[in-house]
MIROMAR-9745 format. One record per residue (C-alpha): residue number from 1; residue in one letter; x, y, z. Coordinates in nm, 3 decimals. Each point is the difference from the previous one (the first is absolute). Layout:
# MIROMAR-9745
@seq: NUM, type: A, east: X, north: Y, up: Z
...
***
This chain:
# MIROMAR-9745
@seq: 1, type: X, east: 13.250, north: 6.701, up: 9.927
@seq: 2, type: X, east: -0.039, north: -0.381, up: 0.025
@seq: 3, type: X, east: -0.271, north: -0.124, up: 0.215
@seq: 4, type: X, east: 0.216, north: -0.181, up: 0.231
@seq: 5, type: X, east: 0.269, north: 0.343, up: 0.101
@seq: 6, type: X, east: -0.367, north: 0.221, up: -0.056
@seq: 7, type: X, east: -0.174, north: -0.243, up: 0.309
@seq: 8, type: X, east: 0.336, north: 0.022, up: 0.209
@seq: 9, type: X, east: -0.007, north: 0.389, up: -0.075
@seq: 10, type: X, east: -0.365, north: -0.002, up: 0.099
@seq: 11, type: X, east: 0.100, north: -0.158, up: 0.327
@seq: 12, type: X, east: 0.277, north: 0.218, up: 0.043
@seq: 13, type: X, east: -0.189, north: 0.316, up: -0.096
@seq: 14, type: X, east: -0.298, north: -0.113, up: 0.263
@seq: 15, type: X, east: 0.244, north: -0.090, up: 0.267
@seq: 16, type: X, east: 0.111, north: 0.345, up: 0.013
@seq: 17, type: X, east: -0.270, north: 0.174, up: 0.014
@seq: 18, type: X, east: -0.099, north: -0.220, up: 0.320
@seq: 19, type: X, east: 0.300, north: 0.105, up: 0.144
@seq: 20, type: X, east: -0.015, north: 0.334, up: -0.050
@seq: 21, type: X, east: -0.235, north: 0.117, up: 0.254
@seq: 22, type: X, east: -0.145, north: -0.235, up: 0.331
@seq: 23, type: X, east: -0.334, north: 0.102, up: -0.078
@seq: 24, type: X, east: -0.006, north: -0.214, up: -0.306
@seq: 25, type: X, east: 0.133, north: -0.314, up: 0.243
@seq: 26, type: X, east: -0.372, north: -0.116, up: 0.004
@seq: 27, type: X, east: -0.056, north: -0.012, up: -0.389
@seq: 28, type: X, east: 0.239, north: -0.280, up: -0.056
@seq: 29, type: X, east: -0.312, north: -0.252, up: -0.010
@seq: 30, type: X, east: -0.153, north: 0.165, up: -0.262
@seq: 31, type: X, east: 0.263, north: 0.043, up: -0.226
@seq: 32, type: X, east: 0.242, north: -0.281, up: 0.020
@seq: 33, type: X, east: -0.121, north: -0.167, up: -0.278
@seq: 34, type: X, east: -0.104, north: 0.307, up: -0.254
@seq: 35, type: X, east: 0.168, north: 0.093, up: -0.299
@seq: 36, type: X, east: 0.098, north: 0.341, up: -0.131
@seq: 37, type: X, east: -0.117, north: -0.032, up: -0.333
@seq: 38, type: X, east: -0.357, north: -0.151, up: 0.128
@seq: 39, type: X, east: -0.030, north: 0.336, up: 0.240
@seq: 40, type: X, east: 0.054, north: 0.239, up: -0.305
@seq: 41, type: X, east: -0.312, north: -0.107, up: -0.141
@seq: 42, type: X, east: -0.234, north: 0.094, up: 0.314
@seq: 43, type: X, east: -0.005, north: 0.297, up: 0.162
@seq: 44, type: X, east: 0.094, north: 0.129, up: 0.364
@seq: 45, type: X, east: -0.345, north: -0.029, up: 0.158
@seq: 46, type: X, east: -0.012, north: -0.366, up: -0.169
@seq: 47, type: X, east: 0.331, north: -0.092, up: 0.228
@seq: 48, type: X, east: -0.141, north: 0.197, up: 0.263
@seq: 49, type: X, east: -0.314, north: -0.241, up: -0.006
@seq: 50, type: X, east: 0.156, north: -0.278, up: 0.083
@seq: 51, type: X, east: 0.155, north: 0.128, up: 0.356
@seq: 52, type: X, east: -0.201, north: -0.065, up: 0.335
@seq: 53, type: X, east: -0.134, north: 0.349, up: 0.146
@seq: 54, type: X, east: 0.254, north: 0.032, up: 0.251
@seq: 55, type: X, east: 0.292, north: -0.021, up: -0.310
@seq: 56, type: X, east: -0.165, north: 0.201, up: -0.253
@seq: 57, type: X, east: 0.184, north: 0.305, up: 0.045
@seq: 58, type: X, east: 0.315, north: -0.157, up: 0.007
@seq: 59, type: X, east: -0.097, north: -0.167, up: -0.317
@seq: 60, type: X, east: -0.078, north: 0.315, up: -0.185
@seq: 61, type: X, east: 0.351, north: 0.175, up: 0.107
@seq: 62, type: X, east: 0.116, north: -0.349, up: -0.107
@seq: 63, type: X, east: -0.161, north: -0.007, up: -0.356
@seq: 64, type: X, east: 0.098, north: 0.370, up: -0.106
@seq: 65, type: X, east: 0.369, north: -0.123, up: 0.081
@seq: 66, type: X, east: -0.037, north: -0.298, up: -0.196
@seq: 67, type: X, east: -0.169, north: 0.125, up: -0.331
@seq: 68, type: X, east: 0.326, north: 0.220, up: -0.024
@seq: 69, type: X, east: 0.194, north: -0.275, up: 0.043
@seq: 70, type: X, east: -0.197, north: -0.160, up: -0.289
@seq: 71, type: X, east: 0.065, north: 0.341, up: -0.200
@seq: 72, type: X, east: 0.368, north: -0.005, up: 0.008
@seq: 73, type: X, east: 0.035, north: -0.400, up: 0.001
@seq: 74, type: X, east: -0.166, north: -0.070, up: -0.351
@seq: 75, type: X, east: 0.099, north: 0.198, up: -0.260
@seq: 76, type: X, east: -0.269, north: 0.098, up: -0.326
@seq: 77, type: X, east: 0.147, north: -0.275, up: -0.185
@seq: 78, type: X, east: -0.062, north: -0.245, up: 0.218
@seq: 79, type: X, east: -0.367, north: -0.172, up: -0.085
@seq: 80, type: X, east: -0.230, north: 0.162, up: 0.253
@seq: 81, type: X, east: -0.361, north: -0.043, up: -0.137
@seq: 82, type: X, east: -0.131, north: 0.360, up: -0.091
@seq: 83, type: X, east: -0.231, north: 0.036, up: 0.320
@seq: 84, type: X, east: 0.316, north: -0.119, up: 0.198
@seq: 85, type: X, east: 0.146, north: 0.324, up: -0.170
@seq: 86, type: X, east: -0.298, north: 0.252, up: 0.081
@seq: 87, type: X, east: -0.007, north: -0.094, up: 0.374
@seq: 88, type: X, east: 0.394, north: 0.089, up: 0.008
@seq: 89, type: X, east: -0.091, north: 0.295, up: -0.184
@seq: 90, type: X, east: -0.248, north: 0.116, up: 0.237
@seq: 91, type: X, east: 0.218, north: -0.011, up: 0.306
@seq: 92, type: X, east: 0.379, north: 0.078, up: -0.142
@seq: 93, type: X, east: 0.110, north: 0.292, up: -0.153
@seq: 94, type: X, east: 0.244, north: -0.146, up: -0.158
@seq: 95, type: X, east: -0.170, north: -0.337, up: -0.187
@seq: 96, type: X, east: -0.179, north: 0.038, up: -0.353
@seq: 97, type: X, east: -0.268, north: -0.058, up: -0.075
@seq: 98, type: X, east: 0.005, north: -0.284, up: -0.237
@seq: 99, type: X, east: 0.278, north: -0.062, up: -0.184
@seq: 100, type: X, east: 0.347, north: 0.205, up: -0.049
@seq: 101, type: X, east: -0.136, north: 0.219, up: -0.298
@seq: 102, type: X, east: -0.281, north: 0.166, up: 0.257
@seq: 103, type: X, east: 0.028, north: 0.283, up: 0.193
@seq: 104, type: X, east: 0.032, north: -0.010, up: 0.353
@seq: 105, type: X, east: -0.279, north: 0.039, up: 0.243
@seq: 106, type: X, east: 0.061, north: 0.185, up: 0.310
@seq: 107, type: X, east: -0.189, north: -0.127, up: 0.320
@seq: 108, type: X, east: -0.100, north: 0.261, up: 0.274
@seq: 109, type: X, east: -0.112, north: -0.137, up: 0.318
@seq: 110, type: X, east: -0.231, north: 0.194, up: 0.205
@seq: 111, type: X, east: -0.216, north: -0.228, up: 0.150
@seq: 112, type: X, east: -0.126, north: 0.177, up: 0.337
@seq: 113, type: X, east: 0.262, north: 0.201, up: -0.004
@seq: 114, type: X, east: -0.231, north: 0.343, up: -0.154
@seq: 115, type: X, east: -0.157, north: 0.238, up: 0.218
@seq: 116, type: X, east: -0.289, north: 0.153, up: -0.137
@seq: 117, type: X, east: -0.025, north: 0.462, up: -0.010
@seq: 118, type: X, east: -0.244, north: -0.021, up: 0.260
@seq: 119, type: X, east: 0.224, north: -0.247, up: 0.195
@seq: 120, type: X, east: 0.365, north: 0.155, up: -0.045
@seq: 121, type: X, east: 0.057, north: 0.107, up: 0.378
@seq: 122, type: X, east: 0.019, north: -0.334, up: 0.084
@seq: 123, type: X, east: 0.296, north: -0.142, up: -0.140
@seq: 124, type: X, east: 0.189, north: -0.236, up: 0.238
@seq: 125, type: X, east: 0.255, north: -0.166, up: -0.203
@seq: 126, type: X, east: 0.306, north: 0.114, up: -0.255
@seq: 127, type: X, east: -0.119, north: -0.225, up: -0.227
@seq: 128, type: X, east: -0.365, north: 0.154, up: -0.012
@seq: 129, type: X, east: -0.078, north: 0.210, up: -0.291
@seq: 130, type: X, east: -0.228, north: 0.333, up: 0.003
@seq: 131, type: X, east: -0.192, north: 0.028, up: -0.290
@seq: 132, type: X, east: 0.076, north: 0.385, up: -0.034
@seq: 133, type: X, east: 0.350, north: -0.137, up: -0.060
@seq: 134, type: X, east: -0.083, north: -0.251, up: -0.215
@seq: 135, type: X, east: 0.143, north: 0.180, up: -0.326
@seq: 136, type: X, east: 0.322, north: 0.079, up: 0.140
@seq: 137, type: X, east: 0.071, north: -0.352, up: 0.158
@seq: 138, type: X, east: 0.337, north: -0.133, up: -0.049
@seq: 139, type: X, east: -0.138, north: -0.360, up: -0.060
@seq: 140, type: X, east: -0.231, north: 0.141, up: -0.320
@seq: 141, type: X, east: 0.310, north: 0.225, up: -0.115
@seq: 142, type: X, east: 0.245, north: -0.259, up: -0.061
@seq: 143, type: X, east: -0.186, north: -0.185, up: -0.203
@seq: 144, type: X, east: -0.103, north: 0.270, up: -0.235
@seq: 145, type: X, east: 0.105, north: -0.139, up: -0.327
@seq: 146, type: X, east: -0.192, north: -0.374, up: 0.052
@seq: 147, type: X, east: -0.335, north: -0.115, up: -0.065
@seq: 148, type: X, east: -0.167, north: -0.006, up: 0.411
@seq: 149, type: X, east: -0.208, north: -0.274, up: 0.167
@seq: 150, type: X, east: -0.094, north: 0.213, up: 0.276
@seq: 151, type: X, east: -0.156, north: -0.144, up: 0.319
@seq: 152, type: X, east: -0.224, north: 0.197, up: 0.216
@seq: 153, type: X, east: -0.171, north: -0.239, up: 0.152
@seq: 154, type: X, east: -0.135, north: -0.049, up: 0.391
@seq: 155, type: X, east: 0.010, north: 0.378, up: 0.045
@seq: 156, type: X, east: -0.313, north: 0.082, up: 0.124
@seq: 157, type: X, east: 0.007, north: 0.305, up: -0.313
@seq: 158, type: X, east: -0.333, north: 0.174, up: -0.007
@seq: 159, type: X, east: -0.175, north: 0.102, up: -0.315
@seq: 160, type: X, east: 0.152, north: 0.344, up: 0.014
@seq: 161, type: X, east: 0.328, north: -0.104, up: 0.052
@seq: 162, type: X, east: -0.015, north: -0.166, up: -0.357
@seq: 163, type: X, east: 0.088, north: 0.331, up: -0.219
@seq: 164, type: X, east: 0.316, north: 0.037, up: 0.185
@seq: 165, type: X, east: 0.103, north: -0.354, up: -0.043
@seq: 166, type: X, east: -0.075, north: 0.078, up: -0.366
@seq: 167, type: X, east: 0.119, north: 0.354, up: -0.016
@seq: 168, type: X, east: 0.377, north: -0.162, up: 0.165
@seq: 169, type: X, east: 0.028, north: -0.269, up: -0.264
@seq: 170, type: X, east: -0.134, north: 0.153, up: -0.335
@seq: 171, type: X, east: 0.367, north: 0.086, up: -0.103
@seq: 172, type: X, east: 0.071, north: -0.379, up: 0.056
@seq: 173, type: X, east: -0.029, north: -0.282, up: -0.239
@seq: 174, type: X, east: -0.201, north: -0.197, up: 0.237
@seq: 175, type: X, east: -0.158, north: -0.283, up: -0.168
@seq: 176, type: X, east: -0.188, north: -0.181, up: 0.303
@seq: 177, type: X, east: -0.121, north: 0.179, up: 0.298
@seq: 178, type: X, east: -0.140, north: -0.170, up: 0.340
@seq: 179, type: X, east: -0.267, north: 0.192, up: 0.172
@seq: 180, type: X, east: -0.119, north: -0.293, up: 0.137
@seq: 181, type: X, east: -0.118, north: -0.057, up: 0.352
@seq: 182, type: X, east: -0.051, north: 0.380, up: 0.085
@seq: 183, type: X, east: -0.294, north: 0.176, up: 0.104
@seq: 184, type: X, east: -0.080, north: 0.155, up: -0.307
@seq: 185, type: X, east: -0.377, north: 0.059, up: 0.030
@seq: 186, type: X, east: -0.276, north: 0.098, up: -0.273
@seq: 187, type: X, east: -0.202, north: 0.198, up: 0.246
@seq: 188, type: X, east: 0.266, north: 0.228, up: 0.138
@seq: 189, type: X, east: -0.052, north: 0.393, up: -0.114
@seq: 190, type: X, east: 0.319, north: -0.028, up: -0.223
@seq: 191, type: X, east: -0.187, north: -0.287, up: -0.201
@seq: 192, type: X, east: -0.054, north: 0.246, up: -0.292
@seq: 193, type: X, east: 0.413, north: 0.078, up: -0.022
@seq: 194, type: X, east: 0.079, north: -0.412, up: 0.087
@seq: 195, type: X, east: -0.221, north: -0.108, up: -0.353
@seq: 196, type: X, east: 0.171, north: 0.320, up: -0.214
@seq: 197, type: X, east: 0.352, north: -0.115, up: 0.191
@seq: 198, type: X, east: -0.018, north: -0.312, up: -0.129
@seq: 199, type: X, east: -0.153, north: 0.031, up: -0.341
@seq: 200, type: X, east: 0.265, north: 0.171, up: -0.099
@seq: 201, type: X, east: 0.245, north: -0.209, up: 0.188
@seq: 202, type: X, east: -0.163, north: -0.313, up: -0.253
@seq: 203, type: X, east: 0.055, north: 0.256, up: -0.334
@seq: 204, type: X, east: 0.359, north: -0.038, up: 0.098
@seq: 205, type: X, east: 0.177, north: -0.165, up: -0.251
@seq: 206, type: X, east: 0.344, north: -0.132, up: 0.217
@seq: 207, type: X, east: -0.299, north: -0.188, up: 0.220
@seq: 208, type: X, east: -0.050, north: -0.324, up: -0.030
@seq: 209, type: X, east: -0.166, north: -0.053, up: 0.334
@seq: 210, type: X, east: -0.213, north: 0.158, up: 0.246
@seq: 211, type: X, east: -0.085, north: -0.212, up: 0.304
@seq: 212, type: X, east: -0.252, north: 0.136, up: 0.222
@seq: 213, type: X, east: -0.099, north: -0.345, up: 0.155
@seq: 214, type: X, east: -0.151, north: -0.019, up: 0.373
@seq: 215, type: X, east: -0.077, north: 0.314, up: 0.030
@seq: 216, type: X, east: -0.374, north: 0.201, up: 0.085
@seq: 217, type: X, east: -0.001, north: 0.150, up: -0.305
@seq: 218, type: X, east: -0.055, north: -0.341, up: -0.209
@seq: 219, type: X, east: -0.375, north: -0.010, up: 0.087
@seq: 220, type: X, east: -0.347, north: 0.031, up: -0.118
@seq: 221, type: X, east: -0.006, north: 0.307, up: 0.106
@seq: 222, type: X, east: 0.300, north: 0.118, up: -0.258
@seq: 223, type: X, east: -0.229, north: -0.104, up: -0.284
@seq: 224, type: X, east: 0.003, north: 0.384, up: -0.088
@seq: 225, type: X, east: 0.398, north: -0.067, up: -0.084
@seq: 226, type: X, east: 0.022, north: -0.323, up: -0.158
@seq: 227, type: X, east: -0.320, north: 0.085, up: -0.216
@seq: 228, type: X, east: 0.274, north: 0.219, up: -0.169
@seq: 229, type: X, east: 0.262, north: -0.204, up: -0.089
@seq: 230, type: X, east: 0.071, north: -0.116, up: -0.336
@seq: 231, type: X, east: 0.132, north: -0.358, up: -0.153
@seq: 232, type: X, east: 0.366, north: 0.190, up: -0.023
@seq: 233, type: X, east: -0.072, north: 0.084, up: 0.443
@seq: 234, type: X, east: -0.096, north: -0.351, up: 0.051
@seq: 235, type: X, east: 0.351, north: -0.120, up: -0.123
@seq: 236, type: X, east: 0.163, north: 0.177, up: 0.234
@seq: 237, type: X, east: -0.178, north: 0.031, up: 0.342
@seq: 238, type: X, east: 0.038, north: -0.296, up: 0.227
@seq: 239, type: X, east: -0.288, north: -0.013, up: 0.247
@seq: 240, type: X, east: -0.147, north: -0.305, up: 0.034
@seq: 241, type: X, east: 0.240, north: -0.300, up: 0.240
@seq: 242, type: X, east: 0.093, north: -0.261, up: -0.161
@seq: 243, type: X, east: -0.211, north: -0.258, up: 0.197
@seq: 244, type: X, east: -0.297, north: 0.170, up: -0.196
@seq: 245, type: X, east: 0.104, north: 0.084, up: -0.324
@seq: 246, type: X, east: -0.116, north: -0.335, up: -0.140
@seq: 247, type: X, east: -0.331, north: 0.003, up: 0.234
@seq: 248, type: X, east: -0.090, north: 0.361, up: -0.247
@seq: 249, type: X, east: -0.268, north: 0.077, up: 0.276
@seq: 250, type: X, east: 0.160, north: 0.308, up: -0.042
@seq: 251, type: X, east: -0.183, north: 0.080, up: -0.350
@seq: 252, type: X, east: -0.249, north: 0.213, up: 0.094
@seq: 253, type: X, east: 0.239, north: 0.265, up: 0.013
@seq: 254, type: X, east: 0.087, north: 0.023, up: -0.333
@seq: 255, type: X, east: -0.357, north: -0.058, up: -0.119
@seq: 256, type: X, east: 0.089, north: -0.377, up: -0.054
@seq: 257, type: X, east: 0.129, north: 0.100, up: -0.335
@seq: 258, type: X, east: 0.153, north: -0.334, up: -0.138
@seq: 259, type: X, east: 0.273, north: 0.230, up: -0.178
@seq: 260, type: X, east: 0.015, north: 0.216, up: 0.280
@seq: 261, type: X, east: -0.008, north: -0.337, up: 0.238
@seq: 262, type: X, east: 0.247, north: -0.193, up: -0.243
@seq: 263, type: X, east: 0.286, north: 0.308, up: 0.054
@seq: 264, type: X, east: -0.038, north: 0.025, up: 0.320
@seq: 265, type: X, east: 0.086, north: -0.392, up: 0.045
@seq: 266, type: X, east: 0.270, north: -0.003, up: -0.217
@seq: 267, type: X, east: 0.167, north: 0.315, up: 0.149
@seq: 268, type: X, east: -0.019, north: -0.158, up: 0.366
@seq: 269, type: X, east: 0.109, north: -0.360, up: -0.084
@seq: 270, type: X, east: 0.307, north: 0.191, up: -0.181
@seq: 271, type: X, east: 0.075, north: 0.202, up: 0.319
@seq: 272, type: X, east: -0.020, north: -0.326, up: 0.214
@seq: 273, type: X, east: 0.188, north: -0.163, up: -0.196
@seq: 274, type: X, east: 0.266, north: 0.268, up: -0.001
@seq: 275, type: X, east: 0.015, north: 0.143, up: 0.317
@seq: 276, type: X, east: -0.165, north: -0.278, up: 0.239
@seq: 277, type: X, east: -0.215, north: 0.077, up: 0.276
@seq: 278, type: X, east: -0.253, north: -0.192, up: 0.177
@seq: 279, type: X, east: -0.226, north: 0.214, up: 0.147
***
C-alpha cells in the first residue's frame, strides 16, 4: 500500500472507530495525529498511558479495537518490523507471528476476567470465567490447533489456584503464559504444590514463557524455589519488571551466578522486547 492511500486509510480506519461508540468522543485529542503502523509497535497499556485518568478506560476499549484494525489492515507482507509482528501476535488470533511461513499464535484474553476455586460463587458477569471451567472454555477450545499466548493476568489467582490453571492448559500449545499481577504467595500452605506446579510447568517443552511478575511469590522469602532452578528455568520464567532487569539488584536470588545472572537478562530483555510491558 503506498504511503499516501496507507495515511488516508489510517485516517479513515481511525475515524471510524471514533464514530463507533460516544464514549470514544473524548479520545479524539489523543489520537488525531497517530499512525497505525507506529501503534503496532507498542502495546495497549503503552496507548493507554498516554490518556488523562478520567479517559483511560475509554482508551483501553479504544486500543483493543484498534490493534484489530491494525491486524486485518496490514497484511504479513507488508514490512512490519518483527516486534511490530509479536505485539499483533499477542493480541489477534488471527496475525502471525513473524512472517507468512510461521505459525499462528492464538491470543487469549483473560485479564481480570478469572475467578479463583475458592472465589467461584461470586461470578457477576457472562464474560467472567470460573477456573473449575477453565478446561472446557469455549475461548481455549477453538483455538486448539495454535500455538497460545495466554493472559491471566490481574486476577487476584492464589498460589493454589495455580495447578488448575496448569492442569486446564497442559493439552495446549501455550508458549507464553501471564500470571502476572496475582496474589500468588510463597508463604501460603499450598507453597509446596505452587514450586512442583511450576517446575514442571518450566520442563515443558511448547513453553517459551512463564511470567510470574508482581506477584508475592517473587520474594526473598521464595529463595527455597528459585535456589532450584536451573540455566534451562531461567530462560523461561519471567519474574523480574522490566524497569529492573538492567538494575540486576535482583541477583541474589540466583546466587549472583554471572551465567545464571547473564540468562536471566537475556531471557527478560527477549520477552520485553517481544511482548512489551512496562511494569
Amino acid at each position: 500500500m503506498e504511503a499516501s492511500k496507507r495515511d488516508a486509510h489510517t485516517d479513515a480506519v481511525v475515524k471510524k472507530l471514533l464514530a463507533s461508540d460516544p464514549k470514544f468522543a473524548c479520545l479524539e485529542r489523543y489520537l488525531k495525529k497517530w499512525n497505525l503502523r507506529e501503534l503496532a509497535s507498542v502495546s495497549v497499556d503503552d496507548i493507554v498511558a498516554v490518556a488523562l485518568p478520567e479517559d483511560k478506560l475509554a482508551m483501553r476499549l479504544f486500543a483493543r479495537d484498534l490493534t484489530a484494525s491494525i491486524a486485518a489492515t496490514f497484511s504479513a507482507t507488508e514490512s512490519l518490523s518483527p516486534v511490530a509482528a509479536a505485539v499483533l501476535a499477542k493480541r489477534s488470533a488471527v496475525s502471525p507471528l513473524a512472517g507468512a511461513a510461521q505459525p499462528h499464535i492464538g491470543y487469549l484474553d483473560w485479564r481480570g476476567r478469572l475467578i479463583g476455586c475458592a472465589l467461584q460463587g461470586f461470578r457477576s458477569k457472562a464474560t467472567q470465567v470460573l477456573l473449575s471451567e477453565l478446561h472446557e472454555s469455549k475461548e481455549l477450545l477453538e483455538l486448539h490447533d495454535r500455538p497460545l499466548y495466554v493472559d491471566c493476568s490481574a486476577n487476584s489467582l492464589v498460589a493454589a489456584d495455580v495447578p488448575t490453571v496448569y492442569a486446564a492448559l497442559m493439552p495446549y500449545r501455550c508458549e507464553v503464559v501471564d500470571l502476572s499481577r496475582n496474589r500468588i504467595d510463597a508463604l501460603a500452605d499450598d507453597a509446596d504444590v505452587l514450586v512442583s506446579t511450576l517446575l514442571t510447568w518450566l520442563e515443558s517443552d511448547a513453553l517459551r514463557y512463564l511470567d510470574i511478575t508482581v506477584n508475592p511469590f517473587v520474594s526473598i522469602d521464595s529463595l527455597f524455589f528459585f535456589g532450584k532452578l536451573s540455566k534451562h528455568h531461567l530462560t523461561k520464567l519471567i519474574w523480574v519488571s522490566k524497569p529492573h532487569v538492567a538494575q540486576k539488584q535482583w541477583d541474589v536470588m540466583v546466587s549472583k551466578t554471572p551465567s545464571l545472572v547473564e540468562a536471566v537478562v537475556a531471557a527478560h530483555n527477549s520477552y520485553y522486547q517481544l511482548y512489551g510491558g512496562s511494569i
